[in-house]
N, C-alpha and C positions, 0 to 999 in steps of 0.2 A: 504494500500500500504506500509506503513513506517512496518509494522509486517511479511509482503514477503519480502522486502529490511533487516529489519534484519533477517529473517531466509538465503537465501541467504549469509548474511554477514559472515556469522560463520557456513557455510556448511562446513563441513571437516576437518574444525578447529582442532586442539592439542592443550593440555594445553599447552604443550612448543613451541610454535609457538610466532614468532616476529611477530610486526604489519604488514612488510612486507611482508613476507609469506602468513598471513590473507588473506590481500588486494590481490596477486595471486589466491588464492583460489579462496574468492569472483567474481574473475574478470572471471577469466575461468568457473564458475559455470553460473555467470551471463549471458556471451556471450551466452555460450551452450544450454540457454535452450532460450533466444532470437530468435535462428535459429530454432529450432523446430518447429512453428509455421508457418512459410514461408515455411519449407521443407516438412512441412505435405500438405498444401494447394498448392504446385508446384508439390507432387506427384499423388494429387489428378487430378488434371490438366492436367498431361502427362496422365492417364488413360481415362478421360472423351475425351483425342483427339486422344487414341486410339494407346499410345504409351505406353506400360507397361514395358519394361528395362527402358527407361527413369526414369517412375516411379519410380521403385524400383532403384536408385542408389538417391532422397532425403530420402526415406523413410529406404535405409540403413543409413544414415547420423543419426535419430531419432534413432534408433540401437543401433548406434557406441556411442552415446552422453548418451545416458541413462546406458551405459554397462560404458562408463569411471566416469560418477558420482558416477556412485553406487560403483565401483573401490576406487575414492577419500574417499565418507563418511565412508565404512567400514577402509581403512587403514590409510586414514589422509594423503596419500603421494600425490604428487601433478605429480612429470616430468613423469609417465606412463601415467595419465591420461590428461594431458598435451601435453604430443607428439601426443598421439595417436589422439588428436580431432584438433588438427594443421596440421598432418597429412591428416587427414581426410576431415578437409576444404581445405586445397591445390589440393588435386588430383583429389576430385570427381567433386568438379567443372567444372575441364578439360574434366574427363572421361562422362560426363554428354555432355558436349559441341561435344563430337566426336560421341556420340550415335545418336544426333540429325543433326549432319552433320555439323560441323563449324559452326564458329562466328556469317557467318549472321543465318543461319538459324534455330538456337539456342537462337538467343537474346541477343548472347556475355555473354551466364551465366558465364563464366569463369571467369567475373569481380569480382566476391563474392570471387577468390584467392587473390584478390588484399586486403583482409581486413586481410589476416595471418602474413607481418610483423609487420603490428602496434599491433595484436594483442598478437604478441610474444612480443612486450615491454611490454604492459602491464601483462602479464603474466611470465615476469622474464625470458623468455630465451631465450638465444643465438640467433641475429637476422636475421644475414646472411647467415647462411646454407638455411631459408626461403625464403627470397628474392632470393638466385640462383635458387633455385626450382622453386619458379612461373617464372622468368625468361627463367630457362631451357625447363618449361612444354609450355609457352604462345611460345617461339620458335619453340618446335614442333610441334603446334597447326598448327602455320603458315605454316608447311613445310606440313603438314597433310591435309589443310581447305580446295583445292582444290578436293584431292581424295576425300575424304569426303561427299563432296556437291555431288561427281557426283554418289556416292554409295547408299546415303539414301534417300528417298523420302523427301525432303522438308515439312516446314511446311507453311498452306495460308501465303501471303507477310502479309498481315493484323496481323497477329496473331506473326507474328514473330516479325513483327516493334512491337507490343503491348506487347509483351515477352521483346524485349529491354530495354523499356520504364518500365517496371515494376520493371524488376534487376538491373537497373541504381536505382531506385529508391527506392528499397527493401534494395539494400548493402548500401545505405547512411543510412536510417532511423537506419537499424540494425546496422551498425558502431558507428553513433551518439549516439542509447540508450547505447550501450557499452562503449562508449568516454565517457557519461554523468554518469555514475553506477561509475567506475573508477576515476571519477575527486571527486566524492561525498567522496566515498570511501575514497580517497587519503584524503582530505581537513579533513575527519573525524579522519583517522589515524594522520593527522599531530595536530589536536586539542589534542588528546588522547597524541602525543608523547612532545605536549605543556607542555600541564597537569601533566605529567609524569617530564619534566625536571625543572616545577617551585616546584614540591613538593620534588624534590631530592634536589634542591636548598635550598629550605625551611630546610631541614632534615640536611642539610651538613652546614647550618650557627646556626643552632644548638646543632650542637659537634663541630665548629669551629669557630673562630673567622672569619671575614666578611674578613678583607686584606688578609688574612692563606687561606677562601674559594678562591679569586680570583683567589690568585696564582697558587693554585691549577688546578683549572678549564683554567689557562693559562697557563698550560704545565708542571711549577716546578714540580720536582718529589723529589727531598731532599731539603728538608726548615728547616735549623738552621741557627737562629740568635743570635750574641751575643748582651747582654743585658748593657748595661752595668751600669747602673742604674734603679731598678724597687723594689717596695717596695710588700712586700709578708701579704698577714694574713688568719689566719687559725682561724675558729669557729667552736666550738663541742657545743652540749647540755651534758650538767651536768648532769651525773645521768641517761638518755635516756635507755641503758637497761634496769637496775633496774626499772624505772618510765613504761618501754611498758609490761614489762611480762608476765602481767597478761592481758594484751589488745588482745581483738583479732586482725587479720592482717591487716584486713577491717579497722580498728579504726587506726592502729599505722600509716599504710601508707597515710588514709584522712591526718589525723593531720601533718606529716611531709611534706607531700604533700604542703599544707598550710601554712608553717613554709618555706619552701626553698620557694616558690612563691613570699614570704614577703620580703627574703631574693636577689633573681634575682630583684625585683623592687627595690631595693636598690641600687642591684649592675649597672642596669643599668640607674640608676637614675644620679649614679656620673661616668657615663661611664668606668666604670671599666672590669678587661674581668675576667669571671667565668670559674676556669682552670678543677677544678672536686668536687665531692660529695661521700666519702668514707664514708657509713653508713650514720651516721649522722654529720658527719665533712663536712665541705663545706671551698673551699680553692678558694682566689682572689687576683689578682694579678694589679697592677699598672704601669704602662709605658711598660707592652705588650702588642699585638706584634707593639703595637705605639708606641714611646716614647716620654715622656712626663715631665716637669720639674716639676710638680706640682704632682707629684706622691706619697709622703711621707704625702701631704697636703691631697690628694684625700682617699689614706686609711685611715686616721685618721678621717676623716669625715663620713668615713664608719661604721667603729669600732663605735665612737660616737653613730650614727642611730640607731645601731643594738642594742646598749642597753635600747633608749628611746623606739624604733617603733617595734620590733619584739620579743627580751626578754619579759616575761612575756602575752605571749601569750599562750593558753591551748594545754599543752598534756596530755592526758586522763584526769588524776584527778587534774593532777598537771601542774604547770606554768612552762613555758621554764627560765631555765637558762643557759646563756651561758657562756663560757673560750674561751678564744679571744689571740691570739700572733699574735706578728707583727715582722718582722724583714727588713732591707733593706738594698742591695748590688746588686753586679753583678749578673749575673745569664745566663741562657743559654734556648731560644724560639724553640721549633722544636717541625715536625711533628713528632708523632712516630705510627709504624706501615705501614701496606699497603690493609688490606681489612678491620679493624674494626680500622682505624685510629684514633689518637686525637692530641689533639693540648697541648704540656704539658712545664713546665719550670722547673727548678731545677738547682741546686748550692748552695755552702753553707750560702745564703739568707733563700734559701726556706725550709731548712733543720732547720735551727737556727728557722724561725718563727714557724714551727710547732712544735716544742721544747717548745718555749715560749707558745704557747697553751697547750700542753700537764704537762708542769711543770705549772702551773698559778693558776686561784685564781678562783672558782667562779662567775661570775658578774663583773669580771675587764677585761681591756684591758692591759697585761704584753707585755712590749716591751724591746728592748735592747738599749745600751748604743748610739751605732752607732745610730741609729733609733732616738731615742732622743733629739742628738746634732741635726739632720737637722731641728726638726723643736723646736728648744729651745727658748724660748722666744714670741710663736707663741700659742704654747699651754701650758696646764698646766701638769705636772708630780707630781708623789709622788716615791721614792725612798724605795726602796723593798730589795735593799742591795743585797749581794751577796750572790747566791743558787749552789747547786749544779745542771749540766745539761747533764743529758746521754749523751754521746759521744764528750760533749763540756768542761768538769769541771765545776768549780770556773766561775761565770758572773755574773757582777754587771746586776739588771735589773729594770725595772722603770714598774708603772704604770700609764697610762694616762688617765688622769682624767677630761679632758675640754679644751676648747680653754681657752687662754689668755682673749679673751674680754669676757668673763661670768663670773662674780664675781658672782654668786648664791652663789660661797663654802665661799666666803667673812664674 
């Protein structure tokens, strides 16, 4: 059963079809062929009592239903095949109902129109032009049931009250299997469109920061913040072209793979946010898009980690070394972009630290003068004197070397 409910499910289907669309498909395939079954053993029926146009207006319904399927599956479009079998349940119900002579003598088949608005919602379209129809057609029924009765030979009282009792009871079961196909459906598309929004979730607090995702997802459309305190620092691998050259790509991207992994547990060890990974340069930022007093403390504790716990880890032949700058000031939090967005900072913070890694040392952490004072006396420095710094001149610049309470260098 679960392998006819999925074939059914994705009868007609497009690859570019929304879940919604799907579940119309499904629903009107579903119905369609529901009724087949009742309309073949009701035409069967009229013939055995000896009524053959009766007949032949179920067993055109089995026709009309198999000509709009094969319609859907060859083009994937849905409102031809769609009108025409909503069409087709509304009137021939009726026209069925006048052949046999009204209401009573008929069984009241015309109650099987009563199943074409509900099944225009589930089938996505427009509801009320429906409902006037069976309205319009069940009016002239009435105006009709009397000529009717006196024109066509009746059928036994017995056979009609049991014709009643049958289509009362045919259009419930067949509405119910369609109400219960459609609610499944639904429940499954809504699981799928679950699925779909915790892994967009997922994917969007991975190019952005979690407060930057909320906003986003609650409406913001331009997100700058100013910063006005956040400490920046920039790490490269020393040497990384030279050292991968000869590696194949397979080998260079496991190991850096490896190497940033070591690096993201770090960063989110001291909760810090990971703003991007250029090559092999990896850039992090302190007091965004939070801010935080202990920001100048949190990167330096970072810096620190990343020379015990991750330097000197294997790329290809050789050990990772890293060039580390730090700088801290004002700076400026925004999204940037609108379909392949990110969450980025920059000011002349973020310019100076990556300065400081780029002019630096091998195996040190070079910092600036600013940077220095906030946490003097807190940590330890060595003094590196004054270099010259593309775009910056002449800067005195420091390297930090330890906290205060480690006297190892003692």
């Amino acid at each position: 059963m679960s392998r006819l409910t999925t074939w059914v499910a994705g009868f007609g289907a497009a690859p570019g079809d929304d879940d919604a669309v799907r579940l119309e498909k499904a629903t009107l395939t579903a119905v369609s062929l529901l009724i087949v079954p009742p309309a073949m053993v009701w035409g069967s029926v009229y013939l055995m009592v000896g009524r053959p146009l009766a007949a032949l207006i179920p067993y055109s319904y089995v026709v009309v239903a198999i000509v709009a399927l094969a319609f859907l599956y060859r083009t994937a479009r849905i409102r031809v095949p769609r009108t025409v079998v909503l069409v087709t349940m509304t009137v021939l119900p009726f026209l069925l109902q006048w052949v046999l002579g009204g209401y009573q003598h008929s069984g009241a088949v015309s109650t099987w129109g009563l199943m074409v608005p509900a099944l225009a919602v589930m089938f996505g379209a427009p509801v009320g032009r429906w409902v006037v129809g069976f309205i319009g057609l069940s009016v002239l029924s009435g105006f009709l049931d009397s000529r009717l009765a006196e024109q066509v030979a009746p059928l036994p009282g017995t056979m009609a009250r049991t014709f009643f009792v049958i289509n009362a009871i045919a259009v419930g079961l067949t509405y119910f299997a369609g109400l219960r196909f459609f609610d499944g459906e639904r429940t499954r598309a809504r699981a799928v469109i679950q699925e779909q929004r915790e892994l967009a979730d997922a994917l969007l607090l991975n190019v952005l920061p979690g407060e930057i995702a909320e906003r986003l997802k609650a409406g913001e459309r331009v997100i700058a913040d100013e910063l006005p305190a956040v400490s920046i620092l920039f790490v490269d691998i020393v040497g990384f072209t030279s050292t991968t050259a000869a590696l194949p790509p397979e080998r260079v991207v496991a190991d850096l793979g490896e190497i940033f992994a070591a690096i993201d547990a770090l960063v989110a060890r001291h909760g810090l946010e990971k703003i991007k990974t250029i090559g092999d340069a990896y850039e992090v930022v302190a007091g965004a898009p939070i801010a935080r007093e202990d920001h100048a403390e949190a990167i330096a504790e970072l810096a620190l980690d990343l020379l015990v716990e991750v330097a000197g880890m294997p790329l290809g032949e050789s050990s990772v070394v890293f060039r580390i700058g730090i700088d801290t000031g004002r700076a400026v939090g925004a999204v940037i972009g609108t379909h392949k967005f990110t969450y980025d900072v920059w000011g002349d913070a973020v310019n100076t630290a990556s300065r400081m890694e780029s002019h630096g040392v091998p195996g040190r952490i070079q910092v600036t003068s600013r940077y220095r004072r906030l946490l003097d006396g807190r940590y330890r420095f060595e003094s590196r004197g004054e270099i010259e710094v593309r775009g910056k001149g002449s800067m005195e610049t420091w390297f930090l070397v330890g906290r205060a309470a480690d006297d190892s260098s003692a």
